[in-house]
N, C-alpha and C positions, 0 to 999 in steps of 0.2 A: 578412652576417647571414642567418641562415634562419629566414623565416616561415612561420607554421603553413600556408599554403597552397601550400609548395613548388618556389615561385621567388622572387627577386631581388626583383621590383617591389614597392613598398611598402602595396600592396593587394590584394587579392583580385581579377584583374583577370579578366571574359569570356573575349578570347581565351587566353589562358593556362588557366584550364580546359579549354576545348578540349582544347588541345596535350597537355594533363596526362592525360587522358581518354580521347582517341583519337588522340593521336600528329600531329595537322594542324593546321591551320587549318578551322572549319568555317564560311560566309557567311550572313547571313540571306539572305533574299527576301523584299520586302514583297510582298504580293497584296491583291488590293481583292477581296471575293468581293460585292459587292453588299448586304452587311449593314444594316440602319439600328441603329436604338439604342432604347430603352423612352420616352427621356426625348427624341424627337423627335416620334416618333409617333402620341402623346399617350397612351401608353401608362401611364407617370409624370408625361410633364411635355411640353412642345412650345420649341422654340426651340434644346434641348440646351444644356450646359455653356458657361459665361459665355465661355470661353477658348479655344473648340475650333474650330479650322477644319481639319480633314482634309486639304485641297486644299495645307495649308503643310507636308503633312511627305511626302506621296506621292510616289513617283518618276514619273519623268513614264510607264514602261512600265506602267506599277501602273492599269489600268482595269477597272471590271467587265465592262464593253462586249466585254473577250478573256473566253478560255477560261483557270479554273486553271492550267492545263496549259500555255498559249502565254505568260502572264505570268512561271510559273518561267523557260521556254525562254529567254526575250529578255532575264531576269534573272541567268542561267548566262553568257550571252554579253556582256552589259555586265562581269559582274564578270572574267572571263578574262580582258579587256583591263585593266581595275581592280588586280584581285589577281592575279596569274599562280597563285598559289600556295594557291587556294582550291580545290579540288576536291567536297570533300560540303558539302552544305547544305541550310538548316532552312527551310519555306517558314512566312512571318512575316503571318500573319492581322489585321491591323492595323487596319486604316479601322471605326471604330465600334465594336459591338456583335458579336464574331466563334462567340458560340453562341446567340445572338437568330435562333433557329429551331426547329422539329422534327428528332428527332434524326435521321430519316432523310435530310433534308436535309444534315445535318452529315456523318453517314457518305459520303454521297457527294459533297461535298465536301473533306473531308480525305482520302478514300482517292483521288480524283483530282491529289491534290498530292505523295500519297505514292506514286503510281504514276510521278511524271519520274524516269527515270537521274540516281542523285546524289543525291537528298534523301532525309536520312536520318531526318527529322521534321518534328515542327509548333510552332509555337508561336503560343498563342490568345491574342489582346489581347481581354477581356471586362469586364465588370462583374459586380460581386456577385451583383445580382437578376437577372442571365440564367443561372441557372446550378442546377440542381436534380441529385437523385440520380440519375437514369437517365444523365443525361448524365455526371455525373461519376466514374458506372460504368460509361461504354464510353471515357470518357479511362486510366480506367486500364487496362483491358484491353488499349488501345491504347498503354499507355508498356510494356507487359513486353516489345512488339515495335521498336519506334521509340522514339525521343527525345521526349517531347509536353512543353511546360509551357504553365498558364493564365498569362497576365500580368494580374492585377486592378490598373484605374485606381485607386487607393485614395488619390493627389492630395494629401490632410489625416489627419490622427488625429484632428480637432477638427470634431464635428458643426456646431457654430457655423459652422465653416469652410464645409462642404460644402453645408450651405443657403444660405449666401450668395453660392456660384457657380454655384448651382442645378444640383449634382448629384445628385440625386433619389434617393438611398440614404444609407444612414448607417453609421459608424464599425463598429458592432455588425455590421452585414450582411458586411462586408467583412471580418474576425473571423471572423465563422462559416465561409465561402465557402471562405476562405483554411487554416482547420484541417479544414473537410471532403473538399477537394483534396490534402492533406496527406496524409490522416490512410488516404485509397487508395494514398497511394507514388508519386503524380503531382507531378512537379515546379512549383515555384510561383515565382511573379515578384511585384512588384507594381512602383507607380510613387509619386513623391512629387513635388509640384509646392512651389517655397520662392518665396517671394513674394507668395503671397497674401493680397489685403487683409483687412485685420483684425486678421492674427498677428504679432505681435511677433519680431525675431530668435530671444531667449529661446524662446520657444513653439517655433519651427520647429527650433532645436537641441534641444531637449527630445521632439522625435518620435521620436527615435532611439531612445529607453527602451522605445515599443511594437511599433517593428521589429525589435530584439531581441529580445521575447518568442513573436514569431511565428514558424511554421514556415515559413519562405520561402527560396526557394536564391539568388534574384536578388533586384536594386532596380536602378532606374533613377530617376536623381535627376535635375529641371531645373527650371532659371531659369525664373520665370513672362515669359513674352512676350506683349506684346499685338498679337493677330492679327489684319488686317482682316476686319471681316465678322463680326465677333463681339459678344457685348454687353458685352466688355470696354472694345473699341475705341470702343463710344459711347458708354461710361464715362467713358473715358479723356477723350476728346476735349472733354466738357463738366467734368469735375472730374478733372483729372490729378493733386491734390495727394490725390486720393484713392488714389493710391498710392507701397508705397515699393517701387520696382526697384532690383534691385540692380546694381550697375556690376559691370565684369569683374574685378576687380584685388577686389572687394570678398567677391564672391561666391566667386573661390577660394580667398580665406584660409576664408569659412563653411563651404565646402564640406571642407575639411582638418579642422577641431573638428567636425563631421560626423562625417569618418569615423574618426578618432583615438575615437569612443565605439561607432561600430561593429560589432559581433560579427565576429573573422573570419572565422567560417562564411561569411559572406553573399559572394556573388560582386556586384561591381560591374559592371553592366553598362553603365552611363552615367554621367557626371554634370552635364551638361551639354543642352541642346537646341541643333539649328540649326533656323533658319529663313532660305528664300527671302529675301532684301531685299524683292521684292515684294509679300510677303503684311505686311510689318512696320509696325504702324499706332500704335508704341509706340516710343520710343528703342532702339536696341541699341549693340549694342558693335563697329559697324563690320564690316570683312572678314572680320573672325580666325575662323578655319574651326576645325572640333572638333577637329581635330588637333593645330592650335596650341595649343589649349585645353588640352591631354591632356599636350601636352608643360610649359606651364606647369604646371598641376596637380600635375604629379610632380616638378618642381622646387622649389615651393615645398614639396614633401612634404621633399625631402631637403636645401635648407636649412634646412629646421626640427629634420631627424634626428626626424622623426616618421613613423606610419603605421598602417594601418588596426588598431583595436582597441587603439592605447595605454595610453590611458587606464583600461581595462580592468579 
């Protein structure tokens, strides 16, 4: 069967844009550039998001303590071993708040990332409220030459939601952010977190109606996990039945009615999280690495003879 996005696989998949695109494979690189966040600082709020431990998803090359430039290096060199077959690559602004600075700060930080042999662009993990018109008038300046996209935490559709994990912005911020990143020709991400307390199944498959209406080229979808070190974790620990996690087997049938309502525009670039065992202060789902995960995923995709935007 041929889907609207030009190969085989039953969704809109990352790497396959790529391939579509420029002919390769092209690797992230996460980088720590030192960043903090609004809602640490006390800037909006101090403590940060209910959920967030940084230290559980960073590679272990990934420090601010190096140089931009020596975290791509060592991040080239890990993935050659990794992927043989990775050669350009995106360097991935991740750990917190990645334009929570002055812009000249930023310019010379992105342009020292986009000065390693190989990296063909950037992509900005930020929030809403870090994010004004000057800056988002030298991102776009900057995608006529590179690859740039913003990835906004956007987490819930449901402000209910985002004051109750004290993420210090609201649904409307995240909207605007997201259409005035848009609306320069600057490619746009966001992210969606399913399991948090509060929201009903129904609720969290009903998001999918305002990610469709948005301008966005990516999503990244994941399982809420509860991290040590976080105020989930000592949520958790004193009222656990104050949440519903979802099991594996549970969450990728969700995740399939997901994305079966979908738009196929959107490009999938996750659906899943891993975490450390180390950092895990919450039940998980054992060893099963994301791979595995990807490859169930898509199997239940095509025992079902369903796929991205069915429903449609």
């Amino acid at each position: 069967m041929a889907y609207p996005w030009g190969h085989e696989r039953r969704f809109n998949s990352y790497p396959e844009y790529f391939r579509k695109h420029y002919g390769e494979r092209v690797q992230k690189l996460t980088v720590d550039a030192g960043f903090t966040c609004p809602n640490r600082d006390g800037t909006v709020g101090r403590g940060g998001c209910a959920y967030c431990n940084n230290d559980a998803f960073n590679p272990s090359y990934c420090t601010p303590q190096k140089s931009i430039q020596q975290q791509l290096l060592e991040g080239i060199e890990f993935h050659k071993v990794r992927y043989r077959k990775a050669y350009r690559y995106l360097a991935y602004f991740q750990a917190y708040s990645n334009t929570y600075a002055p812009l000249d700060k930023l310019r010379s930080l992105y342009g020292e990332a986009l000065a390693v042999p190989d990296v063909m662009g950037i992509v900005i993990g930020t929030r809403p409220d870090c994010v004004d018109d000057e800056k988002l008038d030298y991102l776009a300046e900057l995608s006529r030459t590179h690859y740039v996209a913003v990835e906004y935490g956007m987490e819930s559709c449901y402000n209910h939601t985002l004051e109750r994990i004290n993420r210090g912005h609201t649904v409307e911020q995240c909207i605007q952010a997201i259409e005035a990143t848009a609306a320069r020709g600057t490619r746009v991400g966001t992210h969606l977190i399913f399991g948090l307390p509060g929201e009903t199944r129904r609720e969290m498959l009903d998001e999918v109606d305002m990610i469709n209406r948005l301008p966005i080229d990516t999503i990244k979808l994941h399982q809420l996990q509860i991290a040590a070190g976080t105020a989930f974790a000592r949520q958790y620990a004193g009222r656990p039945e104050s949440f519903q996690l979802f099991g594996c087997d549970e969450y990728i049938d969700f995740v399939v009615q997901f994305l079966e309502r979908l738009h196929p525009r959107i490009v999938v670039e996750r659906f899943a999280g891993e975490m450390p065992p180390r950092y895990m202060a919450g039940p998980g789902w054992g060893l099963i690495r994301n791979v595995e995960l990807w490859r169930m995923f898509e199997q239940r995709l095509a025992d079902r003879n369903t796929w991205q935007g069915r429903l449609l």
